[in-house]
C-alpha positions as a LaTeX table, in Angstrom:
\begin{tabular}{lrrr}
\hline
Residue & $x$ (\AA) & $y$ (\AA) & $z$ (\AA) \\
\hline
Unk1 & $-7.40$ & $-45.71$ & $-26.51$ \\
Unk2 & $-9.06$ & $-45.62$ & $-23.16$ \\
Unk3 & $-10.94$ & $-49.24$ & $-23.43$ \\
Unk4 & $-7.40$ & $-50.57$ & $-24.11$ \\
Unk5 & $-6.06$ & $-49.13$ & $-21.01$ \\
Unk6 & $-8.68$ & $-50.61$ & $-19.14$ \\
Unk7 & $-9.04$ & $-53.95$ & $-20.65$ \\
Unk8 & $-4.88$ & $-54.39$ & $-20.45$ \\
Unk9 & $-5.59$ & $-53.37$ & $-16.33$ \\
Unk10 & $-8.41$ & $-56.58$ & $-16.96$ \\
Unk11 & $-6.22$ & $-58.87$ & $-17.98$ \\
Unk12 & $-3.52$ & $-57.80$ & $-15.14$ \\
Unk13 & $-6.28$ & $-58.22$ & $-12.15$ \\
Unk14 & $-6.75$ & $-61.44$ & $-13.98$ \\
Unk15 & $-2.99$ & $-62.64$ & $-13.79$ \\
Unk16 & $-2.90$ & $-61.52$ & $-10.29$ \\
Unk17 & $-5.62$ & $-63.82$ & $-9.27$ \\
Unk18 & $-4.47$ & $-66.70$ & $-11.10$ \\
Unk19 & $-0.74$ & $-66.35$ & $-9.02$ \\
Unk20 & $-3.07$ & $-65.30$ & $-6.24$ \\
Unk21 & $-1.60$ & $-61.72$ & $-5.60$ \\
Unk22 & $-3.95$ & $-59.18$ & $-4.38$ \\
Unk23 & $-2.71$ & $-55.82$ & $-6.06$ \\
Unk24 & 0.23 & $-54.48$ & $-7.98$ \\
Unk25 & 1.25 & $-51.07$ & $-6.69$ \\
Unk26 & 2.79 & $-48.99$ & $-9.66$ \\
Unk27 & 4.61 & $-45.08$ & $-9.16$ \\
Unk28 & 5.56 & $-42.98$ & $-12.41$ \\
Unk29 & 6.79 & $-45.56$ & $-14.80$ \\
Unk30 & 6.04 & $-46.95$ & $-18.44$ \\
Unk31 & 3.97 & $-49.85$ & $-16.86$ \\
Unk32 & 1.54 & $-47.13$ & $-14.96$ \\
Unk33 & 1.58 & $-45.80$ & $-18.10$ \\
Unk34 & 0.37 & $-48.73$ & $-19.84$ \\
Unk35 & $-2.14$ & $-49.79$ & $-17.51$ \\
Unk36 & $-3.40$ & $-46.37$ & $-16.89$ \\
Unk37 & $-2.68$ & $-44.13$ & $-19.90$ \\
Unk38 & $-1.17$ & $-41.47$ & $-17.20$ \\
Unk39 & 2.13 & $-40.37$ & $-17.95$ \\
Unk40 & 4.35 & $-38.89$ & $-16.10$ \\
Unk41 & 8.38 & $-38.69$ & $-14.85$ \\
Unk42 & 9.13 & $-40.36$ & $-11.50$ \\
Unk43 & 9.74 & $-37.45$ & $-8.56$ \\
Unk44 & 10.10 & $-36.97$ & $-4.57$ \\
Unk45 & 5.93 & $-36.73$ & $-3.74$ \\
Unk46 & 4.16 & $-39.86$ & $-3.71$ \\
Unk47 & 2.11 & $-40.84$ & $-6.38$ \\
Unk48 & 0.68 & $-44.34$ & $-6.62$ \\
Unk49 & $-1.94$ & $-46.40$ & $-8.59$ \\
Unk50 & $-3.18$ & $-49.70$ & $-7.01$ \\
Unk51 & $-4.42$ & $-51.86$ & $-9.20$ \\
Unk52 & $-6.21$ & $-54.59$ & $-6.76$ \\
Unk53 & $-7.00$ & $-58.03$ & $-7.73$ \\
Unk54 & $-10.68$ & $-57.52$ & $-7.77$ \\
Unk55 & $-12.72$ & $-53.94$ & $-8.25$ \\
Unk56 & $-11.40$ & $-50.72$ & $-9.39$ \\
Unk57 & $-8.14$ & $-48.90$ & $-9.49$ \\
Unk58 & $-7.60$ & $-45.94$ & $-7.23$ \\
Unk59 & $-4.84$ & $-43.76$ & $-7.83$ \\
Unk60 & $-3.09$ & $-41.79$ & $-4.70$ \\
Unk61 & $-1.21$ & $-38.83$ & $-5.97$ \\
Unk62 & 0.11 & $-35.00$ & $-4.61$ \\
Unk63 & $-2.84$ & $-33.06$ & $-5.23$ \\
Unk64 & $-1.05$ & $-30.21$ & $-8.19$ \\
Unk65 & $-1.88$ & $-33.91$ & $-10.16$ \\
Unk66 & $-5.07$ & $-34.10$ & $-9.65$ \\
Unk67 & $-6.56$ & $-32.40$ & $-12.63$ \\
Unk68 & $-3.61$ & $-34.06$ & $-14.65$ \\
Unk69 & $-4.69$ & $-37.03$ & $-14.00$ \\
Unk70 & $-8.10$ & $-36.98$ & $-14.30$ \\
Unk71 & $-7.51$ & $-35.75$ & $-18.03$ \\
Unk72 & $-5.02$ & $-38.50$ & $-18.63$ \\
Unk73 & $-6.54$ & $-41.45$ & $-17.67$ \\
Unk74 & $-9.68$ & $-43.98$ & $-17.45$ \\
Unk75 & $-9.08$ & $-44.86$ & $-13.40$ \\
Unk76 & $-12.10$ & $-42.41$ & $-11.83$ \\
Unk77 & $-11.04$ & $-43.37$ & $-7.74$ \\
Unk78 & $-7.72$ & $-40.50$ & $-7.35$ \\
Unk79 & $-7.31$ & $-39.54$ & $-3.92$ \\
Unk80 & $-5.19$ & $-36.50$ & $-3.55$ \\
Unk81 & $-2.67$ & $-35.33$ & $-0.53$ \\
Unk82 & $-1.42$ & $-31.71$ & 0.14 \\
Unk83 & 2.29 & $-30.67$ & 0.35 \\
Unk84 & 2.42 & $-31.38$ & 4.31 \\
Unk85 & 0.20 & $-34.29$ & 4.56 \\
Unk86 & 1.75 & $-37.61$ & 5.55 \\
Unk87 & 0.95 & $-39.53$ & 2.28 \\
Unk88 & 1.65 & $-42.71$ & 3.99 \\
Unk89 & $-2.12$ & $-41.80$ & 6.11 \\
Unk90 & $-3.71$ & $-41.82$ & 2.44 \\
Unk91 & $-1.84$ & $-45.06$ & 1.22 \\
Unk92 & $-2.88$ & $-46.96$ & 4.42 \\
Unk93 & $-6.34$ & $-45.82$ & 3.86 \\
Unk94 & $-6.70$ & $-46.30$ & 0.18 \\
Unk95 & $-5.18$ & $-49.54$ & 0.89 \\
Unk96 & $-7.77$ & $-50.37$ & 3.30 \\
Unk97 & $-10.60$ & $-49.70$ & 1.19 \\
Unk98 & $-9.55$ & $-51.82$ & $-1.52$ \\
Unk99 & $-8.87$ & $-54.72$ & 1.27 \\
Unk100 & $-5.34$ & $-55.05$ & 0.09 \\
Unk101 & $-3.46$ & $-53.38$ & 3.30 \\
Unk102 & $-2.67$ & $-57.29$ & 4.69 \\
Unk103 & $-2.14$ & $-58.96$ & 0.96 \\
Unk104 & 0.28 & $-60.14$ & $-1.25$ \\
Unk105 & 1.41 & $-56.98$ & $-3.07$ \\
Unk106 & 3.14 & $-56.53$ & $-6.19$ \\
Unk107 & 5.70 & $-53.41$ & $-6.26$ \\
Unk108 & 6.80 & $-51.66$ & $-9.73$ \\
Unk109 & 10.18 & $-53.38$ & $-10.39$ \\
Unk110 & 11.33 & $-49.61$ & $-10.60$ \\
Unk111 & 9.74 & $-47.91$ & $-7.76$ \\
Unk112 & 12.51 & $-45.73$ & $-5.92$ \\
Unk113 & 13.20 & $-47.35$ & $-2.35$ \\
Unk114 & 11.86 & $-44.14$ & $-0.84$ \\
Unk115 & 8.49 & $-45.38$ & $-1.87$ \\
Unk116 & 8.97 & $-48.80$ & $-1.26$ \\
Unk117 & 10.24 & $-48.33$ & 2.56 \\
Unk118 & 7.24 & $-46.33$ & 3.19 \\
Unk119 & 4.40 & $-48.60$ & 1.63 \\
Unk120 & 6.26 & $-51.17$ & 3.93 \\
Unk121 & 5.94 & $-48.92$ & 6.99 \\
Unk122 & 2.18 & $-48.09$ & 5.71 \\
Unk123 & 1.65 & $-51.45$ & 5.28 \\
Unk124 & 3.33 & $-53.93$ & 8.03 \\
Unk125 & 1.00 & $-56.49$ & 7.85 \\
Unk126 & 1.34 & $-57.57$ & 3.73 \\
Unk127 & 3.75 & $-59.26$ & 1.68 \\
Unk128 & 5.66 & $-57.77$ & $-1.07$ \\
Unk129 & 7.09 & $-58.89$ & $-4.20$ \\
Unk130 & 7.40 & $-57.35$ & $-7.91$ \\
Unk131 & 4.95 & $-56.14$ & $-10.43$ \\
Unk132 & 6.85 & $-58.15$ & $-13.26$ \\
Unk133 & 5.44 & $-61.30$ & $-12.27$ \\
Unk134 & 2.19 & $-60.34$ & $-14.16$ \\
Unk135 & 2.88 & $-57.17$ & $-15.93$ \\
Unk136 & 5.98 & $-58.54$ & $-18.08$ \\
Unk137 & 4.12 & $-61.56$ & $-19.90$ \\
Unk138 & 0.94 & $-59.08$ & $-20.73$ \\
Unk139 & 3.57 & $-56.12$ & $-21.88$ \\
Unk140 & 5.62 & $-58.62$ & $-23.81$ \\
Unk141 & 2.61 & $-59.35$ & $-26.38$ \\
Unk142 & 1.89 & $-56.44$ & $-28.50$ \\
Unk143 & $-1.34$ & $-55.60$ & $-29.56$ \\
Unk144 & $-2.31$ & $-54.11$ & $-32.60$ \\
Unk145 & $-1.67$ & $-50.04$ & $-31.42$ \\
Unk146 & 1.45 & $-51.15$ & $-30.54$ \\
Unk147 & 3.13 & $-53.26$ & $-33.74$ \\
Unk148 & 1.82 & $-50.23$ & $-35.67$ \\
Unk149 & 3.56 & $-47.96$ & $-33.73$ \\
Unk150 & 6.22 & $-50.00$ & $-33.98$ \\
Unk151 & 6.21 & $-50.68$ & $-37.15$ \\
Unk152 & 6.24 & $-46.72$ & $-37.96$ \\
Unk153 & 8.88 & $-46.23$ & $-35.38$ \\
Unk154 & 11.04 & $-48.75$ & $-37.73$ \\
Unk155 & 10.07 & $-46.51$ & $-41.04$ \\
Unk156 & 11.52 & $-43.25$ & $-39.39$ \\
Unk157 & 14.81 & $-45.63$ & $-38.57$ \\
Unk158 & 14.52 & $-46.87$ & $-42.25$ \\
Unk159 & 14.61 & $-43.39$ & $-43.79$ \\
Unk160 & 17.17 & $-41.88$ & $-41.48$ \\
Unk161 & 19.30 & $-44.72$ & $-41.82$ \\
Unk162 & 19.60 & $-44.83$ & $-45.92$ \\
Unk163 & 19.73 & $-40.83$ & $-45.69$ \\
Unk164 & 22.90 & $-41.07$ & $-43.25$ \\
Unk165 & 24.35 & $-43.75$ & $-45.75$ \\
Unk166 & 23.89 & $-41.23$ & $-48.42$ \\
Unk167 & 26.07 & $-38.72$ & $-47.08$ \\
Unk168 & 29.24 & $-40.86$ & $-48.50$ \\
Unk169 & 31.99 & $-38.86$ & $-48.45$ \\
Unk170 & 30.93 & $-36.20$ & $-47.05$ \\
Unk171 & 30.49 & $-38.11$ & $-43.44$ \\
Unk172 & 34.95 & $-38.44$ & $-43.42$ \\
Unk173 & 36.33 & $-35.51$ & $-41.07$ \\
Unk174 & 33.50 & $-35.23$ & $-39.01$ \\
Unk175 & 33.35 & $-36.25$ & $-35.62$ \\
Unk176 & 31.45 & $-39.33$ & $-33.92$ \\
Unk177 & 29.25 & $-36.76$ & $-32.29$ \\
Unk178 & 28.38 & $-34.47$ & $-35.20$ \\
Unk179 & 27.07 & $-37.22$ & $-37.11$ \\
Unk180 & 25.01 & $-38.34$ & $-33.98$ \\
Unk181 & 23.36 & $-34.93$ & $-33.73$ \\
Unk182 & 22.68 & $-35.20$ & $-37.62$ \\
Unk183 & 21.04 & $-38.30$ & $-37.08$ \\
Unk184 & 18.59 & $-36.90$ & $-34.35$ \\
Unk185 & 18.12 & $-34.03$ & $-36.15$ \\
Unk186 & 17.01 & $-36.22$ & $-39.09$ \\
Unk187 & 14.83 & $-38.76$ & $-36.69$ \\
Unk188 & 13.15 & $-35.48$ & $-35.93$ \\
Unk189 & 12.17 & $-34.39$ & $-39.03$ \\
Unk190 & 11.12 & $-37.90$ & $-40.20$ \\
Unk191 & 8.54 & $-37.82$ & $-37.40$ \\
Unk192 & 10.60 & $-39.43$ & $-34.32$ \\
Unk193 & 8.98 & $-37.64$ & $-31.54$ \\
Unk194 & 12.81 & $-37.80$ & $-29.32$ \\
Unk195 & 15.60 & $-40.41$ & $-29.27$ \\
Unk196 & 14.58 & $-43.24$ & $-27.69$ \\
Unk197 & 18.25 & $-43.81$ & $-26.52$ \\
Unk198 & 21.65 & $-42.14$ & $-26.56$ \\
Unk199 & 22.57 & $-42.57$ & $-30.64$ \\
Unk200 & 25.45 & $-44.12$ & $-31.05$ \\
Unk201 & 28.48 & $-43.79$ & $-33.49$ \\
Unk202 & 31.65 & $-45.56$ & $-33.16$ \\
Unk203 & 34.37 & $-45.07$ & $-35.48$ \\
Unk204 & 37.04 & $-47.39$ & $-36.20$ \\
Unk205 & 38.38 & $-49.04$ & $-33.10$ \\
Unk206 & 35.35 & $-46.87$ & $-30.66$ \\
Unk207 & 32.93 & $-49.35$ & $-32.82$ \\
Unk208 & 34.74 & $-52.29$ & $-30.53$ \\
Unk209 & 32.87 & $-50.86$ & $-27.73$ \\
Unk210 & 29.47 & $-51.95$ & $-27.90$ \\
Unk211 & 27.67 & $-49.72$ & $-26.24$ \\
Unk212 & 30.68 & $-46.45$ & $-26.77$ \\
Unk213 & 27.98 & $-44.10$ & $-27.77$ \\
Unk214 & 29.59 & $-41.03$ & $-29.60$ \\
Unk215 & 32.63 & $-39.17$ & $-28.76$ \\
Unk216 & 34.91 & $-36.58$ & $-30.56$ \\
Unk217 & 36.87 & $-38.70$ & $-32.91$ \\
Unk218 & 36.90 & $-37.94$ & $-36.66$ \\
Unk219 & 35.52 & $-40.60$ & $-38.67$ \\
Unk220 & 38.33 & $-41.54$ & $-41.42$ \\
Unk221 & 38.45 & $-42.90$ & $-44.72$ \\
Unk222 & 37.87 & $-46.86$ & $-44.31$ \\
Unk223 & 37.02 & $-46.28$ & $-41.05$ \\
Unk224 & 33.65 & $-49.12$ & $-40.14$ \\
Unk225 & 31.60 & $-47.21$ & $-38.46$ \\
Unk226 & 28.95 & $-48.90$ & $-35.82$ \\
Unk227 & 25.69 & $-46.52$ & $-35.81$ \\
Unk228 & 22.89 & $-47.28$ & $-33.75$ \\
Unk229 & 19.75 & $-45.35$ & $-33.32$ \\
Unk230 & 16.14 & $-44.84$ & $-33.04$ \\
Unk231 & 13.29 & $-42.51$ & $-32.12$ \\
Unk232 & 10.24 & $-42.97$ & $-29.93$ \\
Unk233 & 6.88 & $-42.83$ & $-32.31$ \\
Unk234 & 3.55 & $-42.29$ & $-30.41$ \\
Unk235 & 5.80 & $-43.85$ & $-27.51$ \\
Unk236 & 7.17 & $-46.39$ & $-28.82$ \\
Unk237 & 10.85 & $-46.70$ & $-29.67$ \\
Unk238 & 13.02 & $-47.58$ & $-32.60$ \\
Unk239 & 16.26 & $-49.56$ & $-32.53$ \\
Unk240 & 18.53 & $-50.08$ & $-35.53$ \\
Unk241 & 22.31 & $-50.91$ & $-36.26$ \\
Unk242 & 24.24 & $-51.02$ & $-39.25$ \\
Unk243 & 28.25 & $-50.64$ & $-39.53$ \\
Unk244 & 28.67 & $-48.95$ & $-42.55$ \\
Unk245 & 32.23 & $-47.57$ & $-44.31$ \\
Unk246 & 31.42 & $-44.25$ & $-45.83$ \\
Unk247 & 34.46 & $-43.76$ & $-48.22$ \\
Unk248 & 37.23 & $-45.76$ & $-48.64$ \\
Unk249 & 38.95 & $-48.75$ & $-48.22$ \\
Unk250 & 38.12 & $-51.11$ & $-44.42$ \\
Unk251 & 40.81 & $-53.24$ & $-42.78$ \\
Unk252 & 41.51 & $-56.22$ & $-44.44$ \\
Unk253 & 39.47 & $-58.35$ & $-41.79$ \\
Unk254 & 36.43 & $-56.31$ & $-41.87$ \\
Unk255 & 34.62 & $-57.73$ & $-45.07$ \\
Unk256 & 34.77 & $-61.34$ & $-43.47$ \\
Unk257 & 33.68 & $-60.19$ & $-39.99$ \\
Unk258 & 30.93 & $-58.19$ & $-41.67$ \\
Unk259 & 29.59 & $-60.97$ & $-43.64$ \\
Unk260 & 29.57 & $-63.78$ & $-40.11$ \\
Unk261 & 27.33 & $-60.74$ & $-38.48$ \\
Unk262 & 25.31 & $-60.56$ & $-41.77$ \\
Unk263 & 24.79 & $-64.10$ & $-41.66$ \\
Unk264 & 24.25 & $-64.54$ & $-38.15$ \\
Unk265 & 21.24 & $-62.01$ & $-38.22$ \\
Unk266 & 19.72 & $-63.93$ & $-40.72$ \\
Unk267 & 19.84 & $-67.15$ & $-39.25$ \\
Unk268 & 18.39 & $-65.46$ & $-35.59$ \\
Unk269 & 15.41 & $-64.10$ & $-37.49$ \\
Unk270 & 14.83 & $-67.25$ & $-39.58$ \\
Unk271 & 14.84 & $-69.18$ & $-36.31$ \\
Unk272 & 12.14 & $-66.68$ & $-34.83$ \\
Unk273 & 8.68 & $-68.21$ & $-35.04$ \\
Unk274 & 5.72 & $-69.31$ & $-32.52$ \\
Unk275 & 6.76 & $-72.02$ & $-29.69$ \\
Unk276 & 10.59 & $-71.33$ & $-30.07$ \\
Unk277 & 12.35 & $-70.17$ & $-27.13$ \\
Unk278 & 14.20 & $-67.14$ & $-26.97$ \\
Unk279 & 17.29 & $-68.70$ & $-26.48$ \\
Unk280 & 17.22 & $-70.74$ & $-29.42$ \\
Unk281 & 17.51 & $-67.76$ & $-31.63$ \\
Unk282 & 20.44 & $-66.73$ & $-29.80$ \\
Unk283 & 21.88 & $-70.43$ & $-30.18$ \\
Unk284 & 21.43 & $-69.70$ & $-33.89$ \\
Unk285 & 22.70 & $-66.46$ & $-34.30$ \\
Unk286 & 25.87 & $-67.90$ & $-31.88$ \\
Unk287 & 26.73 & $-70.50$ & $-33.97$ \\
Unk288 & 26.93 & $-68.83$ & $-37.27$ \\
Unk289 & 29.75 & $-66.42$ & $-35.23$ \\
Unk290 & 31.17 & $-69.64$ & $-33.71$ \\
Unk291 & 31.73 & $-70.92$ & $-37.41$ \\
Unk292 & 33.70 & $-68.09$ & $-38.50$ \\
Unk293 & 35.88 & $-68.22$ & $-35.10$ \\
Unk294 & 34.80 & $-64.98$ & $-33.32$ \\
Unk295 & 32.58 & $-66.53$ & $-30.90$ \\
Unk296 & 34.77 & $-65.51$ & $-28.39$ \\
Unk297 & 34.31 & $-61.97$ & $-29.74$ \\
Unk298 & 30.70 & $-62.14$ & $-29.41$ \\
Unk299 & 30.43 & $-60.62$ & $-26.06$ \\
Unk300 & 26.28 & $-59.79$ & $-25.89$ \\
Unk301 & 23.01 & $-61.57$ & $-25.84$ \\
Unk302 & 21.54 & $-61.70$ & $-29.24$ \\
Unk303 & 18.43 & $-59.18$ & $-28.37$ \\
Unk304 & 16.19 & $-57.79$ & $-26.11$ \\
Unk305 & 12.44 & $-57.21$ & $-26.50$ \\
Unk306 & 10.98 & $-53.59$ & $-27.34$ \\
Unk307 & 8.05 & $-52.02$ & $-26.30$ \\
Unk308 & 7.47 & $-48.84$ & $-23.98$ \\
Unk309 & 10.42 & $-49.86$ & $-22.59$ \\
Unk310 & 13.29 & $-49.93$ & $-25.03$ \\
Unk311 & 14.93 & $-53.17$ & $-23.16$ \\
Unk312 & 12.42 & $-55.34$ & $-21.58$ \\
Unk313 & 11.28 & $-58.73$ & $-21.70$ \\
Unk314 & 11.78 & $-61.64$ & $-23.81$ \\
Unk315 & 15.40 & $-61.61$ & $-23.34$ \\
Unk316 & 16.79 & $-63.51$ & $-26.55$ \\
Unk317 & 19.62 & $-65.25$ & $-24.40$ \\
Unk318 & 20.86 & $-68.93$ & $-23.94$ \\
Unk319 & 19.16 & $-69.66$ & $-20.57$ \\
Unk320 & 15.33 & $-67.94$ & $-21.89$ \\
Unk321 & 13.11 & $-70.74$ & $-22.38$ \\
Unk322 & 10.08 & $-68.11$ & $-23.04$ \\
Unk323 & 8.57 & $-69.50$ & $-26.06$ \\
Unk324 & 7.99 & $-66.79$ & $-28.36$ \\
Unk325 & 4.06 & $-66.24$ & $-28.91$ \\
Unk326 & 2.44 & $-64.01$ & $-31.67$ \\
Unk327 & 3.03 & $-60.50$ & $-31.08$ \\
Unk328 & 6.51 & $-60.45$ & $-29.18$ \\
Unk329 & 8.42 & $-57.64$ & $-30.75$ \\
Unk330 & 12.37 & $-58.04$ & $-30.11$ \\
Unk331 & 15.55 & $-57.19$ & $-31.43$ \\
Unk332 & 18.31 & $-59.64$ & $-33.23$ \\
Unk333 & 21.45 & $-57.92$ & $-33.01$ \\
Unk334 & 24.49 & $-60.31$ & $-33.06$ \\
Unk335 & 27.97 & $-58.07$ & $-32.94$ \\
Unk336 & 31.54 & $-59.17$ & $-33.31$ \\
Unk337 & 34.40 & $-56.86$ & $-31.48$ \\
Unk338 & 38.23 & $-56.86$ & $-31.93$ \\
Unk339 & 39.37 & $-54.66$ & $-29.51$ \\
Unk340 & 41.72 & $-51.73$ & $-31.06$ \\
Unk341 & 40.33 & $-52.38$ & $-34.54$ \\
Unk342 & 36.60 & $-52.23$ & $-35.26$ \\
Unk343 & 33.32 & $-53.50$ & $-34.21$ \\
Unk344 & 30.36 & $-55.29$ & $-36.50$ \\
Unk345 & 26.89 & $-55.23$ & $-34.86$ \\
Unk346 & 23.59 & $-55.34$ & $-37.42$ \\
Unk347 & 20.15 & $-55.05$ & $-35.58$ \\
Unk348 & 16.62 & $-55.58$ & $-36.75$ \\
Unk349 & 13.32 & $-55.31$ & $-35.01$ \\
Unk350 & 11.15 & $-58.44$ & $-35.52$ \\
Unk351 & 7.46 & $-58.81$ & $-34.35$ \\
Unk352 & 6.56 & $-62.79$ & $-33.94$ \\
Unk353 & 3.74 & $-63.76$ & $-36.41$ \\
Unk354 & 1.16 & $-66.51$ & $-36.81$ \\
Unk355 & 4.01 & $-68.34$ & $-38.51$ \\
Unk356 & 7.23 & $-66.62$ & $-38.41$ \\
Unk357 & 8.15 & $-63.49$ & $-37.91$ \\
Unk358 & 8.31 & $-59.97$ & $-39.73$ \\
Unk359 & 11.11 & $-57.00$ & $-39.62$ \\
Unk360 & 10.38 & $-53.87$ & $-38.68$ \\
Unk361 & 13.78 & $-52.33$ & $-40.13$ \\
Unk362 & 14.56 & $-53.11$ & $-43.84$ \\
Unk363 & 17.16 & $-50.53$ & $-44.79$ \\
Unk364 & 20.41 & $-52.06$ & $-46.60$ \\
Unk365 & 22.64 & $-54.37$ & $-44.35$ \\
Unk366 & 25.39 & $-54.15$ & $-46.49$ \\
Unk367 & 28.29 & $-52.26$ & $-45.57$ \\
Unk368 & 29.45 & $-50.77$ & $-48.57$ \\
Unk369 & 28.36 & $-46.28$ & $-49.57$ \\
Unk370 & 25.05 & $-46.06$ & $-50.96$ \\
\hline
\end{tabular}
């Protein structure tokens, strides 16, 4: 795994020349991570990596790290400061060395301001902008590590899903929130390393909310019921929705609402192939709602790519002209919400192929008990 960290830090320094940047200058975050292989939660002591446009990385971190991340990762230049250094000294210097300290510098799009105010007072003399300009085209293309990782995170979501499903009757008169910590019990067990978001369940009119998460309302006979989920597998997340009704009878509306959603999916991941923008998959998802007369009700974009980050780029939205290139992994989740009622929303993972694209989720899209 270490040659792909440093051939993906390759291909950045070679982005960064090409829009003639001179580093990118990355704290705690999934894209250190990914050019690096050092992993670590973001915290109050400075810790850095500059990756310049030419030569080697050197990392500049509190000096408890050192060891860490020595172990962790390929970059051999880690410069360490002690608890009542000023770590700005060591960034000036380090930035020096690598002839960066007067350059065009590219800053984590997530790097706390803390961090960002002080590599500006470090560094008066160099222009700033943000890291995504070259690091979100390289982290949008999955390579082979990562569609299998994928892919497996999309087999736990698989088996927890049709296991859920199972429970029938047995799901009515328990709350949104016991049936969440079911499911992450069960993403556990299936190998899911930890949720890769908060799960969601919402019951009856709590599914209307798109993003309600769980609360304490009993899930009732006939009641659709939105659940949304996934687990992060060697990192990487999964991302699944069904509405399902576990026992009884839904509202008379819900069988046509389900099928436009149904229908809408497919058409988004039928439109999904090399040299299509992301928007037109929306466009097609859209119109299938549109046709049924809920496109008002249709209140989302149609996806969001997946990869360390669980949202992150392509953005499948009208506006994205990003045409979609082998190895772009994103969702297709159309939804349709009627506020009081219910909620419909059906999400698959797809990863862009030579000539189409492939799911990562195939459990049963139908509504109906298993």
């Amino acid at each position: 795994m270490t040659q792909a960290f440093e051939e993906r830090t390759r291909r950045c320094q070679q982005r960064l020349r090409a829009v003639e940047a001179d580093a990118v200058v990355l704290f705690p975050s999934t894209n250190l991570f990914y050019l690096s292989g050092f992993r670590e939660d973001p915290g109050e002591r400075h810790l850095l990596l500059f990756v310049p446009a030419t030569g080697d990385p050197a990392f500049v971190v509190p000096e408890m790290y050192d060891e860490q991340v020595a172990e962790a990762s390929w970059v051999d230049d880690v410069r360490t400061w002690s608890d009542g250094d000023d770590p700005r000294e060591l960034v000036r210097e380090a930035a020096t060395d690598l002839a960066v300290a007067d350059g065009r510098l590219l800053l984590d799009d997530r790097m706390w301001a803390l961090f960002t105010q002080d590599l500006r007072a470090a560094l008066p003399d160099a222009d700033f902008g943000l890291a995504s300009e070259v690091l979100a085209p390289l982290r949008a293309r999955k390579d082979d590590a990562e569609i299998d990782a994928l892919r497996e995170a999309g087999r736990v979501a698989d088996e927890v899903c049709v296991a859920v499903r199972e429970l029938g009757e047995e799901a009515v008169g328990t709350t949104e929130a016991e049936l969440a910590r079911e499911i992450e019990s069960r993403l556990a067990d299936a190998g899911g390393e930890e949720p890769a978001f908060e799960t969601i369940v919402g019951s009856g009119p709590n599914g209307a909310k798109p993003h309600h998460g769980h609360g304490d309302r009993e899930i009732g006979y006939g009641d659709p019921v939105v659940l949304d989920f996934g687990a992060f597998v060697d990192g990487y997340p999964g991302d699944q929705t069904r509405t399902v009704v576990f026992a009884g009878s839904p509202p008379e509306e819900f069988d046509r609402v389900h099928r436009a959603v149904l229908e809408a999916q497919r058409a988004g991941v039928e439109a999904a192939e090399p040299g299509v923008p992301a928007e037109a998959v929306d466009r097609a998802a859209r119109e299938v709602v549109e046709s049924y007369g809920y496109g008002d009700r249709f209140v989302h974009r149609t996806g969001h790519g997946v990869g360390l980050d669980v949202h992150e780029e392509p953005y499948v939205v009208e506006g994205n002209e990003t045409e979609f290139e082998p190895g772009m992994v994103f969702s297709v989740e159309p939804g349709v919400y009627l506020p009081g009622e219910f909620g419909v929303r059906i999400e698959d993972l797809v990863v862009v192929t030579e000539d189409g694209c492939e799911r990562l989720n195939d459990s049963p899209r139908t509504w109906q008990p298993l």
